[in-house]
Phi, psi and omega in degrees: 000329176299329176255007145266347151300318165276311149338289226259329164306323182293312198275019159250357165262328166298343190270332210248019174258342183286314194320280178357273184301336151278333163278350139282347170241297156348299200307316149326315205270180190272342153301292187325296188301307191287339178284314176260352160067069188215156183273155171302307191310296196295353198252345187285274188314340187237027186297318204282330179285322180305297176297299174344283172319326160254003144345278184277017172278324219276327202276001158278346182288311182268008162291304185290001191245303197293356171265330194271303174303330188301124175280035131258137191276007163256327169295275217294304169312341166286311162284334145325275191289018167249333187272317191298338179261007157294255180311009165290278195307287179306331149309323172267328160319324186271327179302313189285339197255313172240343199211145165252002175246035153297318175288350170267339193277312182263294187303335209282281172329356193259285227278005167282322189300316228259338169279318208270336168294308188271343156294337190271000000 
């Protein structure tokens, strides 16, 4: 159970290092405009906020990474479950604020992981 508990954790850090790159490289280009359903104009005016946002995509990424990596496995389980409710949090948060379906790409996939982490 532990490792599709970590499995699913690699892929929620891997999804918020993709968020990363699309919002900080992206956000302009024509993935970046269609993902986010923005105008050239309006992807112009919110970039420097955009890149911020995947900044901070990324260091939930190397949290969950550095949890995934702690060799004491009681540590590492702490950390795990402080980034998956980090992106939870951000996830319902974004969801209530820009989007509802922020909540299946990002909170959902955290809280499978983050139920399947406290069963294993």
């Amino acid at each position: 159970m532990i490792w599709i508990a970590n499995l699913l954790v690699a892929l929620v850090a891997v999804l918020h290092v993709y968020f990363l790159v699309l919002e900080m490289f992206l956000w302009q280009k024509p993935l970046g405009l269609k993902t986010f359903r923005n105008s050239p104009e309006k992807a112009a005016e919110t970039a420097v906020l955009a890149a911020n946002q995947g900044l901070y995509n990324g260091f939930l990424a190397a949290g969950l990474v550095w949890g995934l990596w702690h060799s004491a496995p009681a540590f590492g389980f702490q950390i795990k479950a402080f980034f998956l409710l980090c992106v939870i949090v951000a996830g319902v948060y974004g969801a209530a604020t820009v989007s509802r379906r922020i909540l299946y790409v990002q909170a959902a996939p955290a809280a499978i992981a983050l139920v399947l982490l406290w069963l294993a």
